[in-house]
Structures are given as C-alpha cells and as structure tokens.
C-alpha positions in Angstrom: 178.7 -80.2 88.3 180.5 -83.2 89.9 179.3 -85.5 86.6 180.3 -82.8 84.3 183.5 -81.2 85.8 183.8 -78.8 82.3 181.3 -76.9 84.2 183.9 -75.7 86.7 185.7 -73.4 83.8 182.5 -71.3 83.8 182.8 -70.6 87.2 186.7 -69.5 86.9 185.8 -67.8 83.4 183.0 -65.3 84.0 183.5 -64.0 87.5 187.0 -63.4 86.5 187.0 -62.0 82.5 183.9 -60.2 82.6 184.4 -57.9 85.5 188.3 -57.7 85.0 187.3 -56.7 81.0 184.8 -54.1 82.1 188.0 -52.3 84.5 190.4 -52.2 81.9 187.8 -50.3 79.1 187.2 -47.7 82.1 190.8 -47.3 82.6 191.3 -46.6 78.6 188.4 -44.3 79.0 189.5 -42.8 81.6 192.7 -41.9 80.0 194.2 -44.4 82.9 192.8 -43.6 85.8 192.8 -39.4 84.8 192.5 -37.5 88.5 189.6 -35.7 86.8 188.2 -39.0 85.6 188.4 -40.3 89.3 186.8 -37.2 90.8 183.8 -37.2 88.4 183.1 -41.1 89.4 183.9 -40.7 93.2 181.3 -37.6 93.0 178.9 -40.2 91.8 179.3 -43.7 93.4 180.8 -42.0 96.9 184.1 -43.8 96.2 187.0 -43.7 93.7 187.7 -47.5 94.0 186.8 -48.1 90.1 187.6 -51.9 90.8 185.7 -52.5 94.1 182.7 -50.8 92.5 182.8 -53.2 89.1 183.6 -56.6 91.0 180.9 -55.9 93.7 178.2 -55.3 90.8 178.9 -58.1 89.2 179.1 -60.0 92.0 175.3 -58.6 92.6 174.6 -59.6 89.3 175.9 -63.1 89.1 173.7 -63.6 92.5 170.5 -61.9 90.8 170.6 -64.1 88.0 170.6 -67.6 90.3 167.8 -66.3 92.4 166.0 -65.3 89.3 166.7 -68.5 87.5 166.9 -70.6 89.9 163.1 -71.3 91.3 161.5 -71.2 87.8 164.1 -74.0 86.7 163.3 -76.3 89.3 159.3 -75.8 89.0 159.5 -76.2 84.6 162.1 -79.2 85.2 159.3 -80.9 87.7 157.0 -79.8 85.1 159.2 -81.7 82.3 159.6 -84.5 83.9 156.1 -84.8 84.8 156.4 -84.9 88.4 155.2 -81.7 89.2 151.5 -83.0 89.2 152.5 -85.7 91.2 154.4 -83.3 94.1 150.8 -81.2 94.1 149.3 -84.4 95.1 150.7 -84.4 98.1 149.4 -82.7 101.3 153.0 -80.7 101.4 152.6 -76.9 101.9 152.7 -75.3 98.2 154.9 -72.7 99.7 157.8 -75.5 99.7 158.3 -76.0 95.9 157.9 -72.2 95.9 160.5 -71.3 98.4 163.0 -74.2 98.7 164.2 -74.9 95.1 166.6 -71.2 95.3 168.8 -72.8 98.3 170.3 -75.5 95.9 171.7 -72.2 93.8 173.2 -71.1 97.3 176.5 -73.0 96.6 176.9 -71.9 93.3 176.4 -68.4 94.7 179.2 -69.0 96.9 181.9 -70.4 94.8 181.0 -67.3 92.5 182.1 -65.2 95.2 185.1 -67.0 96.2 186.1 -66.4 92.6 185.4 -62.9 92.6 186.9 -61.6 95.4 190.6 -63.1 95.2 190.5 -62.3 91.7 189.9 -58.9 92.8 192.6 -58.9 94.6 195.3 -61.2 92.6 194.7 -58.5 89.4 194.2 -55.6 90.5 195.6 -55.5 94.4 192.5 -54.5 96.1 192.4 -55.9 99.6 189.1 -55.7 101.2 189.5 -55.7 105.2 188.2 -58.4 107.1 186.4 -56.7 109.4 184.5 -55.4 106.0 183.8 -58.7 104.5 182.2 -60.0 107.9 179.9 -57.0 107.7 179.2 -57.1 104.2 177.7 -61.0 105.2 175.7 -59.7 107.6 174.0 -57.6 104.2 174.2 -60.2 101.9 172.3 -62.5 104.9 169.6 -59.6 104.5 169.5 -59.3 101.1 168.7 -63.3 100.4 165.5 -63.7 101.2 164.5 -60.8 99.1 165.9 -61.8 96.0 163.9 -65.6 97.2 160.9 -63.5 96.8 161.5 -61.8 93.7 162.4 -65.0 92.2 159.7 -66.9 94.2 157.4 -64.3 92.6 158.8 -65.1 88.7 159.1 -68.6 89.3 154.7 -68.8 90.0 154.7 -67.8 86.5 155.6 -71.4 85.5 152.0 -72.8 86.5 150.5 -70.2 83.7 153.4 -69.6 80.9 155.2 -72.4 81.1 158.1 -70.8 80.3 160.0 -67.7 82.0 162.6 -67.3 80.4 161.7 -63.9 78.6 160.8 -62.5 81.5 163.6 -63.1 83.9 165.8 -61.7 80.8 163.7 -58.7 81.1 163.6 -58.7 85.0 167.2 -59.0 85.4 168.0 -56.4 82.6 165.4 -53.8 84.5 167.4 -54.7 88.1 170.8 -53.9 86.3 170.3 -50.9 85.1 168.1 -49.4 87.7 169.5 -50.6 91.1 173.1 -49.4 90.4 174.7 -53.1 90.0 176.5 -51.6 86.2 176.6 -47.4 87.6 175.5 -45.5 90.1 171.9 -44.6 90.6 172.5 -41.1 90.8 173.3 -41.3 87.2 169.8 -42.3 85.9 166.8 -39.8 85.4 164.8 -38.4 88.5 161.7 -40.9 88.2 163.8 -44.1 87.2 165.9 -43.2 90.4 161.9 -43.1 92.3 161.6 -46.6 90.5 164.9 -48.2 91.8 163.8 -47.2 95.4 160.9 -49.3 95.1 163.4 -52.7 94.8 165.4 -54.6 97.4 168.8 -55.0 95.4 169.0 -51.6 95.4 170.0 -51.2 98.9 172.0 -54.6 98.8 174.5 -53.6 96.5 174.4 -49.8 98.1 175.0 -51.5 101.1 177.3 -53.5 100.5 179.5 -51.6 98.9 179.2 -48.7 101.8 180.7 -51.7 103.7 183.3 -52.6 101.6 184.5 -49.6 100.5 183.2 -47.0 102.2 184.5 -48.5 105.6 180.2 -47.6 106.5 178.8 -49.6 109.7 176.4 -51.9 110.3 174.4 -49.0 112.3 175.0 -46.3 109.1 173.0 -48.6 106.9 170.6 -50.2 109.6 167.7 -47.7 107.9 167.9 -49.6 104.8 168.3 -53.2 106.1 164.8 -53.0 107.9 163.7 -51.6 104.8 164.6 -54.0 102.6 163.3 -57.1 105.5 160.3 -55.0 105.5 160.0 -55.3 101.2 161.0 -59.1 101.8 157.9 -60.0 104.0 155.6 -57.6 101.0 157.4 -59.7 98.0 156.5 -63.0 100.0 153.0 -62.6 100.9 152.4 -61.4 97.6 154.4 -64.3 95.7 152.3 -67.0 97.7 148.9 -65.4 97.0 150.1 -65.4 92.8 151.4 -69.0 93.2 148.4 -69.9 95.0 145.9 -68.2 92.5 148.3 -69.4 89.3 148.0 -72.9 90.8 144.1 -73.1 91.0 143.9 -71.5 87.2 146.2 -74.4 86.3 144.0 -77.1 87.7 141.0 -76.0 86.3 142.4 -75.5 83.0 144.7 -78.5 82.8 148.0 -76.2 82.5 149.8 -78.5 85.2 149.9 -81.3 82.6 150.6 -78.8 79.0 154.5 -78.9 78.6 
C-alpha cells in the first residue's frame, strides 16, 4: 500500500460511503427517524441508535471479509508463485502457513476501524464512550481467533480447489445475513435464527454492540465470550485435520504443483 498509495482512497471510501449511504435510505424510510419507526427497530436490535447499529455491522463486515480472504490469498499467491511446494519442504509446522498469513490483514483491519469510527462520529455525532471502546477491544480480542479459524478453515481449500473465491463470496454472504452484521437476528425465521447460533460472529457483533451501545459489561456478555473461545478451539482443531488431510490428497495427486 506504501508502493501504490491510490490504495489509501479505498480505505477512506468504503468505510465511510457505504455505511453512511445505508443510514440515510433508513432515515428516508423511516420517514426521518418516525418515533414509531424507532420503536419498531429498538424492539428488535435492543437499541434505537440506527447509526451505531449500521457502522458497527459494517465494521464486522469489513473485518469478516479480511479474515475470510486473507489466508486463502496468501496460500494461492505461494501457490502462484511456485513457492508453496518449496515452503512444504521444509520441516516447518504446516499449522504456520495455515495460521500466520491472517495477521498481515491485522493492520488493514485496524485502519478500517479508525475510519469507521470517527466517521461515525464526524457525520452523524455519535460519540461512543471510552470506557465502551476499551471493552468492546476486549470482544473484538475474543472474536479474532475465531474468525482465524473460519478463514484458516476456507483457506485449506486452496490445496484441493485451487481457487476460493466462490466460496468465501458464499461464506461471507451466509455470515451477513445470518449473524445480524446487516439486521438483527430476531428478524430471520426460527431455524435460520438455530443456524446463526451455531457461528462465532454472531456473538461478536451482539457483543459488541451490547458494549457500545447498550452500555452492557464485560460480566453481562461473559456467557457468550467463553462460548465463542470454546467454538474457536472446535474451528481450529478441525481446520488443521482438513488442511492436513487436503495437503496429503495434494501430494499424492500432484495438486501442489496444478495452478
């Protein structure tokens, strides 16, 4: 991003126009900001903060896409390039170019945030507390490694497909629709609501928007963090045992050096 600078403008561009677009149709909708309109969406997502709710999603949903992306770039770019063979060579645990390549999307992931946030803020005058934000880290600090597994998980399918890219499109448009990152989950049917308990951003973005707008504690929402670090260590294990069974079908087919 440092060679290509142009790159910046998508980081000012999306985080801002997207979410800020999606609060002004609800406001037209809503007949701007109609009491009744308010009510029926408080009665759903547990708070009338129309704005909070929006930005927070798509902060959730900007972070989804970079862990989803993220771990199957880096394995089909080593697989481009050719090196990928070569890195499987080496005596190097194969949970390393499973689990690492997600932290270099870290800083992007940040910068999103610190776009998101002020933006918030400078457009619409929300101010989120600091005390909030603090505990709101403490959730997203939760929340990362399970979104390293899920994409961890995709990411295996690299050694076998070659490409992802259908899938994560389909993956991420399953996780915004059922783990209330666009509306609430109350709002979907009784067993897609069953389905969106079964995934870890569900409680992330429940979470932290209980924090952030809800003024919730860290000891209100404790339940569903050890939930979600209990769904992190299942998405692991079971990641690793794909990669490593994807990875021996590879070598005995020759699908390491097909790209």
């Amino acid at each position: 991003m440092r060679r290509y600078p142009t790159l910046l403008l998508s980081v000012l561009f999306w985080p801002i126009v997207l979410p800020a677009a999606t609060v002004l149709m609800g406001r037209a909708y809503s007949g701007s900001n109609d009491p009744k309109a308010l009510q029926a969406f408080a009665e759903r997502a547990g708070t009338s903060e129309v704005t909070g709710f929006v930005f927070i999603g798509f902060a959730m949903y900007m972070w989804l896409s970079a862990m989803l992306w993220g771990p199957g770039s880096a394995l089909r770019t080593e697989q481009i390039r050719g090196s990928l063979e070569a890195v499987f060579l080496t005596p190097a645990s194969r949970l390393v170019p499973l689990f690492a390549p997600p932290v270099a999307a870290l800083p992007a992931i940040v910068l999103d945030f610190a776009v998101i946030f002020p933006a918030m803020w400078l457009l619409f005058g929300v101010v989120l507390p600091l005390d909030a934000l603090l505990r709101a880290l403490v959730v997203a600090a939760v929340g990362i490694p399970a979104l390293y597994a899920i994409g961890a998980l995709f990411a295996s399918l690299v050694l076998r497909y070659g490409e992802i890219g259908p899938v994560v499109h389909l993956t991420r448009g399953i996780f915004v629709l059922a783990c209330g990152i666009t509306f609430p989950v109350v709002m979907l049917p009784a067993w897609a609501q069953v389905g969106a308990a079964l995934l870890p951003p569900t409680y992330t973005v429940a979470d932290t928007r209980a924090v952030l707008l809800q003024g919730a504690g860290l000891g209100a929402i404790a339940g569903d963090l050890t939930l979600v670090v209990a769904m992190t260590l299942i998405v692991a294990a079971f990641a690793a045992l794909v990669f490593r069974w994807l990875e021996r079908s590879a070598r005995r087919t020759g699908m390491l050096g097909r790209y």
